[in-house]
PyMOL Python script that loads the backbone (N, CA, C, O; Angstrom):
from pymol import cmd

cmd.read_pdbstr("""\
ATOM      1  N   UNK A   1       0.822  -1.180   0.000  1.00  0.00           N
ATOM      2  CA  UNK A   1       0.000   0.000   0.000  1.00  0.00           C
ATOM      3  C   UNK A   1       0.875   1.257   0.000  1.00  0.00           C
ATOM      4  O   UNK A   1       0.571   2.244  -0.669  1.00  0.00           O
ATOM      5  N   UNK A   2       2.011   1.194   0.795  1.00  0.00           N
ATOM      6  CA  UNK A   2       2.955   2.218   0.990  1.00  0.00           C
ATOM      7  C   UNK A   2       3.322   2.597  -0.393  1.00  0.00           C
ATOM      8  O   UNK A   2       3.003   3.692  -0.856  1.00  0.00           O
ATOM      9  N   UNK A   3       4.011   1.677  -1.083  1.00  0.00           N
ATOM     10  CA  UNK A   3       4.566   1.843  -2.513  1.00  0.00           C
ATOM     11  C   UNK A   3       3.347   2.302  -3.494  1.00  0.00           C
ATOM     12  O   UNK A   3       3.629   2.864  -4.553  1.00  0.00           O
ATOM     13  N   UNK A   4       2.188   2.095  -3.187  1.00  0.00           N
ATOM     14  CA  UNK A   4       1.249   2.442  -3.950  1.00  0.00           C
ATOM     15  C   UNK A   4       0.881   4.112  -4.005  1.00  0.00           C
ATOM     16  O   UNK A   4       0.571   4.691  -5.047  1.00  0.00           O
ATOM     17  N   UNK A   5       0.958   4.619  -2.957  1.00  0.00           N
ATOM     18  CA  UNK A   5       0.065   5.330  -2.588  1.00  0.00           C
ATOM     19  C   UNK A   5       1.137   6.610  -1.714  1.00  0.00           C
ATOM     20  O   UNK A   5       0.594   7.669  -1.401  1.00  0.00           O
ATOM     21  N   UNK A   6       2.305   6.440  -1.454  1.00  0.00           N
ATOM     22  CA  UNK A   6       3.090   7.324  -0.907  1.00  0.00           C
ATOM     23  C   UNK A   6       3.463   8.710  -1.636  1.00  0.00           C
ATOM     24  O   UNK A   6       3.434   9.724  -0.939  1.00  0.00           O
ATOM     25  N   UNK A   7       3.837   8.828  -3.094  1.00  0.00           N
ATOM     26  CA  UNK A   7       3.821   9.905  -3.590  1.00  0.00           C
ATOM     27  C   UNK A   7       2.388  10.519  -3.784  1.00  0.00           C
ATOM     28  O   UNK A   7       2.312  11.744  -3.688  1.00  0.00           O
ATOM     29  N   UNK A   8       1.445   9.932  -4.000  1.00  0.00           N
ATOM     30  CA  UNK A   8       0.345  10.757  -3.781  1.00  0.00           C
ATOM     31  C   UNK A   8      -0.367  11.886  -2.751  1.00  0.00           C
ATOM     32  O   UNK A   8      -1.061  12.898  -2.849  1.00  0.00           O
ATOM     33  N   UNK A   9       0.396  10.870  -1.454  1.00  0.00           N
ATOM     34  CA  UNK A   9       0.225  11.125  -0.284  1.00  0.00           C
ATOM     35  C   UNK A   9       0.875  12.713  -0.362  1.00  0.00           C
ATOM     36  O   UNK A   9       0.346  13.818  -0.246  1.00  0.00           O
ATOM     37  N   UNK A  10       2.117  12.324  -0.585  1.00  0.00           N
ATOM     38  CA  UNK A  10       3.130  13.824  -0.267  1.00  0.00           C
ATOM     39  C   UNK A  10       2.528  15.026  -1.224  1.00  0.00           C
ATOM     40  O   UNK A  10       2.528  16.245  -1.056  1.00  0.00           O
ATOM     41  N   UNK A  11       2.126  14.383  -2.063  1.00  0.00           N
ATOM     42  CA  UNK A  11       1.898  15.469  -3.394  1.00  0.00           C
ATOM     43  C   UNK A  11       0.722  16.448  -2.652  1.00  0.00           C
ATOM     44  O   UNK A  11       0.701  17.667  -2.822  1.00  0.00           O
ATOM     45  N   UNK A  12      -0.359  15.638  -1.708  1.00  0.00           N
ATOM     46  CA  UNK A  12      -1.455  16.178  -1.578  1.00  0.00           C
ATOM     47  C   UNK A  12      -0.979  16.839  -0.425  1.00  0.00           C
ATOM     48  O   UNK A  12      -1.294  18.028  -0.384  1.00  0.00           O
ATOM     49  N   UNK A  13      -0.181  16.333   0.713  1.00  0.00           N
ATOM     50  CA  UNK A  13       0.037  16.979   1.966  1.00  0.00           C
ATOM     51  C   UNK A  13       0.930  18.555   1.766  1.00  0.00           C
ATOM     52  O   UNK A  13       1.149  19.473   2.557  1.00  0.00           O
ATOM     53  N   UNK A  14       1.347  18.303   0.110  1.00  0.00           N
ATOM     54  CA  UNK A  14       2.350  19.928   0.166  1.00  0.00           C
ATOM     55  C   UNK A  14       1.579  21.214  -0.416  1.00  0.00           C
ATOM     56  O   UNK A  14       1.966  22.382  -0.455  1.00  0.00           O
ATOM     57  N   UNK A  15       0.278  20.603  -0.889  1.00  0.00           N
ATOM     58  CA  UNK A  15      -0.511  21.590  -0.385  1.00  0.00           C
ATOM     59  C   UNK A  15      -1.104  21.959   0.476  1.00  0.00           C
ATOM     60  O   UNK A  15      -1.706  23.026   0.352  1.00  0.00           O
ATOM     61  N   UNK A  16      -1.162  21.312   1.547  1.00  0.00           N
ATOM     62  CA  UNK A  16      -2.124  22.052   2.708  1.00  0.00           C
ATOM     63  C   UNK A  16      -1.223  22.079   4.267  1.00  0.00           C
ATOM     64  O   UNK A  16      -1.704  22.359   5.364  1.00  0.00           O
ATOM     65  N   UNK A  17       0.645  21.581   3.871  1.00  0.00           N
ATOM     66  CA  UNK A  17       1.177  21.858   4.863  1.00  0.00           C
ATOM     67  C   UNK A  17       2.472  22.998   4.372  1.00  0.00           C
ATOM     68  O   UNK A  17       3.014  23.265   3.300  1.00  0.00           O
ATOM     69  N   UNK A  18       2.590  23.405   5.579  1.00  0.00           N
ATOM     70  CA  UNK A  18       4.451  24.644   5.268  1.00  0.00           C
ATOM     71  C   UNK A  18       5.479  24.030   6.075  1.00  0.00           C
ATOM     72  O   UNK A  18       6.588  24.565   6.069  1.00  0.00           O
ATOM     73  N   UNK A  19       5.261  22.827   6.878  1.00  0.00           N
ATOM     74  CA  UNK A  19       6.780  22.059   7.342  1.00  0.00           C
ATOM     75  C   UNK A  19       6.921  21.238   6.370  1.00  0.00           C
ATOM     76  O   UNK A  19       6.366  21.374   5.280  1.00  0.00           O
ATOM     77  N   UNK A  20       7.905  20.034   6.775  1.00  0.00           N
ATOM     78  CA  UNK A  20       8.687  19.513   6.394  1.00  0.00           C
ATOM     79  C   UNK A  20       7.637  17.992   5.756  1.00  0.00           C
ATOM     80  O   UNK A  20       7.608  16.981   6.458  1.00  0.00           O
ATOM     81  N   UNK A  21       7.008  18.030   4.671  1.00  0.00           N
ATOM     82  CA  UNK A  21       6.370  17.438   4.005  1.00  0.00           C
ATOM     83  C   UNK A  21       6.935  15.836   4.552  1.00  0.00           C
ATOM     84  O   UNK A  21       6.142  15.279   5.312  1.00  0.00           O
ATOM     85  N   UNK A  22       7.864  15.280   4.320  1.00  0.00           N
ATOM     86  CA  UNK A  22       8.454  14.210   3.915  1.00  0.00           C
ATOM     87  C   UNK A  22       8.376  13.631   5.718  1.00  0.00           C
ATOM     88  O   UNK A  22       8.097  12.443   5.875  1.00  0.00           O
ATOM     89  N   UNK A  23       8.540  14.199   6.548  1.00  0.00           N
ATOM     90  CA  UNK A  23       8.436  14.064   8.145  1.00  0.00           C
ATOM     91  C   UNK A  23       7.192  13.892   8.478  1.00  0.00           C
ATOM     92  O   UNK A  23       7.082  13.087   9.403  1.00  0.00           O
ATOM     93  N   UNK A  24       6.113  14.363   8.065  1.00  0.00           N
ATOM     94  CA  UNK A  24       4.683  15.050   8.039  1.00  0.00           C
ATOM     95  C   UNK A  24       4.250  13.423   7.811  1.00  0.00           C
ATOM     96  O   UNK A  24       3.697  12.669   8.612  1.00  0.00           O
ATOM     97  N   UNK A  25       4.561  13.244   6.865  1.00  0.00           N
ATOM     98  CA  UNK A  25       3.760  12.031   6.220  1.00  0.00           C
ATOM     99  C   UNK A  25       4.682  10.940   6.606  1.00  0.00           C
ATOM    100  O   UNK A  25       4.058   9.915   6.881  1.00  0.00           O
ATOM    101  N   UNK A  26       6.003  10.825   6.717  1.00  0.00           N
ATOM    102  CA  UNK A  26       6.234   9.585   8.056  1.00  0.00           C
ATOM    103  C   UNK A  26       5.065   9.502   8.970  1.00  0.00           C
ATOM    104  O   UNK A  26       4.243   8.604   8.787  1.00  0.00           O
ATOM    105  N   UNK A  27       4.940  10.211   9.772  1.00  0.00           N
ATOM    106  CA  UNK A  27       4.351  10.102  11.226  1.00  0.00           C
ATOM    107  C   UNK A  27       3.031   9.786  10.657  1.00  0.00           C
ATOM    108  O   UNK A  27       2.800   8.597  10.878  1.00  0.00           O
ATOM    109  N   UNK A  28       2.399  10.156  10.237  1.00  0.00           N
ATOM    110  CA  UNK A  28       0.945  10.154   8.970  1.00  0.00           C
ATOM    111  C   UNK A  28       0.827   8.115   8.762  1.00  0.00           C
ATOM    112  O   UNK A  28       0.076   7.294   9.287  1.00  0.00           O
ATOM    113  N   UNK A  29       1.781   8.000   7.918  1.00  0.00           N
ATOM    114  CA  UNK A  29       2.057   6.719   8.043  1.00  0.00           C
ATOM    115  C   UNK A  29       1.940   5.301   9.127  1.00  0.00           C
ATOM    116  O   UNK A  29       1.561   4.138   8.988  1.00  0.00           O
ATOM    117  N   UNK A  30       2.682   6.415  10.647  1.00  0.00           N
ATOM    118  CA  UNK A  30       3.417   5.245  11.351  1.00  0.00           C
ATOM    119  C   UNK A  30       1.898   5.698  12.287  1.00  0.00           C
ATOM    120  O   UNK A  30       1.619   4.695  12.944  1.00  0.00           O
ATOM    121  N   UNK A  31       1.155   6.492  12.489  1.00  0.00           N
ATOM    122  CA  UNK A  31      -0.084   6.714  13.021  1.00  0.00           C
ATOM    123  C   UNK A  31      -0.748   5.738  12.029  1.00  0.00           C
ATOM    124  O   UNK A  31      -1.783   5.357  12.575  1.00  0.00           O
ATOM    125  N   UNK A  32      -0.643   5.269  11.042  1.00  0.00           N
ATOM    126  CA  UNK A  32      -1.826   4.237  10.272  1.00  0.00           C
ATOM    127  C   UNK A  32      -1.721   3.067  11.000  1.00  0.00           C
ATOM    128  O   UNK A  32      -2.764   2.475  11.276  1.00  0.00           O
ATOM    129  N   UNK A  33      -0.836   2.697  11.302  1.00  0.00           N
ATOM    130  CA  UNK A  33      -0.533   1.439  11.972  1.00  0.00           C
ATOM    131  C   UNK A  33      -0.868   1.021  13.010  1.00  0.00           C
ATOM    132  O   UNK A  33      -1.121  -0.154  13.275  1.00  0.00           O
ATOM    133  N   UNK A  34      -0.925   2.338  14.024  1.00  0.00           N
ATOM    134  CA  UNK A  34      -1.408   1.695  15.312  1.00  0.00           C
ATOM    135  C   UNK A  34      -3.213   1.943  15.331  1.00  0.00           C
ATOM    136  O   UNK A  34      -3.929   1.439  16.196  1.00  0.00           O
ATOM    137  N   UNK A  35      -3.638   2.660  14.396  1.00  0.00           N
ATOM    138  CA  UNK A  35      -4.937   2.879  14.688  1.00  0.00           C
ATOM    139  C   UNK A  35      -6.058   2.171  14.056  1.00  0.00           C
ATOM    140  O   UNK A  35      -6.718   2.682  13.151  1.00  0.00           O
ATOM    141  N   UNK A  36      -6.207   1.372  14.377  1.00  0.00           N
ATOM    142  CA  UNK A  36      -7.141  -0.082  14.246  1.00  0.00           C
ATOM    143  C   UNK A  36      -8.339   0.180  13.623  1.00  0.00           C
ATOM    144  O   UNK A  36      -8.897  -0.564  12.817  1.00  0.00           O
ATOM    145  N   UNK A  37      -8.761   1.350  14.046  1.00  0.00           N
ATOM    146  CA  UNK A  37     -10.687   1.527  13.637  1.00  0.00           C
ATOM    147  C   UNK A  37      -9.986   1.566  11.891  1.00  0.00           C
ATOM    148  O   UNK A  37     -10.456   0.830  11.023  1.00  0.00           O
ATOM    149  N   UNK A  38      -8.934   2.448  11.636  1.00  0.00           N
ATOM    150  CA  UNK A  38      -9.117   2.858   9.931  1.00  0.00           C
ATOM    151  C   UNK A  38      -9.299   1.810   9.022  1.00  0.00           C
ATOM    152  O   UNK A  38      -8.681   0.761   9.201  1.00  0.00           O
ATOM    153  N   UNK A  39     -10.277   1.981   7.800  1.00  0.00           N
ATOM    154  CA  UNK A  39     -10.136   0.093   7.213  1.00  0.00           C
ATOM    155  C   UNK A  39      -9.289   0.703   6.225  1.00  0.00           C
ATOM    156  O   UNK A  39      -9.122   1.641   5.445  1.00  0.00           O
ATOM    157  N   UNK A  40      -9.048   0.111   6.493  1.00  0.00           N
ATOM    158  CA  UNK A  40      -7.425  -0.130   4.901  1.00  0.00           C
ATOM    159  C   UNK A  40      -7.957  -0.817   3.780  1.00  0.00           C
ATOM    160  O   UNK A  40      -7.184  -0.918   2.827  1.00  0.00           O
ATOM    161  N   UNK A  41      -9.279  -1.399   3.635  1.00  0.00           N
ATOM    162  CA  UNK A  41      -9.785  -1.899   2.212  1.00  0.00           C
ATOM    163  C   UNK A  41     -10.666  -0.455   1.479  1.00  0.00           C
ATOM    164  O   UNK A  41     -11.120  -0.601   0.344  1.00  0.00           O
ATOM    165  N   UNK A  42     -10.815   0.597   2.045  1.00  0.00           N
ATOM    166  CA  UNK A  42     -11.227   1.701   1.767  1.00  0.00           C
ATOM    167  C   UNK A  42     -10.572   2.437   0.960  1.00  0.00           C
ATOM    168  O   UNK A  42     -11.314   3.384   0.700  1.00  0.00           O
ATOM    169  N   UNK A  43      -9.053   2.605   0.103  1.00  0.00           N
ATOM    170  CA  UNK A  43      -7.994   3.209  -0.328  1.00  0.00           C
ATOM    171  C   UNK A  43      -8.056   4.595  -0.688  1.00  0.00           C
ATOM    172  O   UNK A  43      -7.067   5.317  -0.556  1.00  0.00           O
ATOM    173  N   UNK A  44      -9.433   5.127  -1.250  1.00  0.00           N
ATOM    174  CA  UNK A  44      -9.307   6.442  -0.738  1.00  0.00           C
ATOM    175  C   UNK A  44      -9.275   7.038   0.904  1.00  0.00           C
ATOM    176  O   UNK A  44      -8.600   7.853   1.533  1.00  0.00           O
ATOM    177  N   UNK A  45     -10.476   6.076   1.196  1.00  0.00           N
ATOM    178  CA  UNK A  45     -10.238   6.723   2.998  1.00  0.00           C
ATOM    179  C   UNK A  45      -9.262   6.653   3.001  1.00  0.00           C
ATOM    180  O   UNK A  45      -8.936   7.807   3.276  1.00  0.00           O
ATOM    181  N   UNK A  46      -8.320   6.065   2.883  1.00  0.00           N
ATOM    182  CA  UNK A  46      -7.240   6.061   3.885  1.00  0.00           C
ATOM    183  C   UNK A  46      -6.135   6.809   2.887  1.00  0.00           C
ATOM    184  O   UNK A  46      -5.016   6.781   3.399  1.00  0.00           O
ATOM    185  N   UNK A  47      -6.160   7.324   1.876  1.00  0.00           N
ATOM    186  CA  UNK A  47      -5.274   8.464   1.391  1.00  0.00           C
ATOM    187  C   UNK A  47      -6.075   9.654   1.941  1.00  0.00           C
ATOM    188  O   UNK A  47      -5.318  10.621   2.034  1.00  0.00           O
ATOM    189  N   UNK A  48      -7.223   9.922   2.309  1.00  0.00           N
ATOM    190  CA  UNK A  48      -7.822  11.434   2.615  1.00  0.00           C
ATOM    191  C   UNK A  48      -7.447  11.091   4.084  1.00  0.00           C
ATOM    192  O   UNK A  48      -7.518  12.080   4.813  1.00  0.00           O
ATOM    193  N   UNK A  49      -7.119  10.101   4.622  1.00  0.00           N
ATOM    194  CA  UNK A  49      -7.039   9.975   6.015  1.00  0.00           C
ATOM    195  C   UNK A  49      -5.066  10.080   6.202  1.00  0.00           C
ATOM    196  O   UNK A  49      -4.733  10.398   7.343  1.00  0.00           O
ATOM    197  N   UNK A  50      -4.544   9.976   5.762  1.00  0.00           N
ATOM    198  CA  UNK A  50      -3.489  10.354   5.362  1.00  0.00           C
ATOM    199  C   UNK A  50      -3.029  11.768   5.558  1.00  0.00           C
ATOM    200  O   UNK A  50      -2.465  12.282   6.524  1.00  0.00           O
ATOM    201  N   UNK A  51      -3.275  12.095   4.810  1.00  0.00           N
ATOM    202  CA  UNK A  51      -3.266  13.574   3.788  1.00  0.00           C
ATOM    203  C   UNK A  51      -3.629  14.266   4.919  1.00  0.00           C
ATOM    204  O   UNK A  51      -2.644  14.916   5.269  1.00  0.00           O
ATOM    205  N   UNK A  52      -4.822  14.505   5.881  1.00  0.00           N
ATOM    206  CA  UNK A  52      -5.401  15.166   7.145  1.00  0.00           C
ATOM    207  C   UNK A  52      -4.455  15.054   7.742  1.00  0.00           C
ATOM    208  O   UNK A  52      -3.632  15.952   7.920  1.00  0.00           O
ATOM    209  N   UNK A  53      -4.374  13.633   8.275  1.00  0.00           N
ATOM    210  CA  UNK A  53      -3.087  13.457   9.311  1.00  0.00           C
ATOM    211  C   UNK A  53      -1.830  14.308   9.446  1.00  0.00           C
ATOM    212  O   UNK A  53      -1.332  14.977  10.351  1.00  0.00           O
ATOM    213  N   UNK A  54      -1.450  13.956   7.928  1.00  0.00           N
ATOM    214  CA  UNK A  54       0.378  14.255   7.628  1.00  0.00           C
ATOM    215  C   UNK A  54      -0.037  16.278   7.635  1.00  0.00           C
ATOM    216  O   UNK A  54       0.688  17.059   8.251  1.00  0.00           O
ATOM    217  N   UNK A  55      -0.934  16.615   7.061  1.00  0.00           N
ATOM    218  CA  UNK A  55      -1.222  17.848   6.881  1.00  0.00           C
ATOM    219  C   UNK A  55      -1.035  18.867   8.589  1.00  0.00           C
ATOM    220  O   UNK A  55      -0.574  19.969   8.889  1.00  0.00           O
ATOM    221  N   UNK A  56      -1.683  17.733   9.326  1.00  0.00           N
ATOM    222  CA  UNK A  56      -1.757  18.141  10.655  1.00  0.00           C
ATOM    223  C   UNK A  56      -0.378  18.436  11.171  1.00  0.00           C
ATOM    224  O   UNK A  56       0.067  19.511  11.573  1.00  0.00           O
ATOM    225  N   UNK A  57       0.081  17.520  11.101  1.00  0.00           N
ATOM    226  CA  UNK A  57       1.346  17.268  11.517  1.00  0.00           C
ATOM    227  C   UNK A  57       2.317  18.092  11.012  1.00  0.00           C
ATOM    228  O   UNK A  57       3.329  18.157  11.709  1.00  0.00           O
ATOM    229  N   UNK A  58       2.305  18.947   9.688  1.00  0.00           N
ATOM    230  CA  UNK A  58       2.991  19.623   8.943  1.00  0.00           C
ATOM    231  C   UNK A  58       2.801  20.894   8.842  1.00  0.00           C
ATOM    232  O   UNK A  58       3.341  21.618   8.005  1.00  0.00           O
ATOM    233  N   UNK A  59       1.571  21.433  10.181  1.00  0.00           N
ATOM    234  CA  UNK A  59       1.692  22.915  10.142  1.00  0.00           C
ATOM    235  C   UNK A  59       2.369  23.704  11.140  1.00  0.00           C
ATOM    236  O   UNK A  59       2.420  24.928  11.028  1.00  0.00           O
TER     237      UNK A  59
END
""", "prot")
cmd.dss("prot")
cmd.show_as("cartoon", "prot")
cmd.util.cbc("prot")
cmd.orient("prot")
């Protein structure tokens, strides 16, 4: 999924963040993992769930 879906990720998070994009969406990432409710058969949810995250993280 990572390889799928990671440049998309960044592409979308560098518009709506002004830090460090590439850090942003690590943590974005390593938050997917522990959080159980997200379904991962959803693949947009979970790029718009992404993208929020890493965005958060990147202002």
């Amino acid at each position: 999924m990572f390889a799928q879906h990671a440049a998309k990720v960044e592409r979308l998070v560098a518009r709506h963040a002004s830090g460090d994009v590439e850090d942003a969406c690590q943590v974005a990432w390593e938050r997917l993992i522990v959080h159980e409710e997200v379904d991962l058969d959803g693949r947009g949810v979970v790029v718009k769930w992404l993208v929020i995250t890493a965005a958060r993280v990147g202002l």
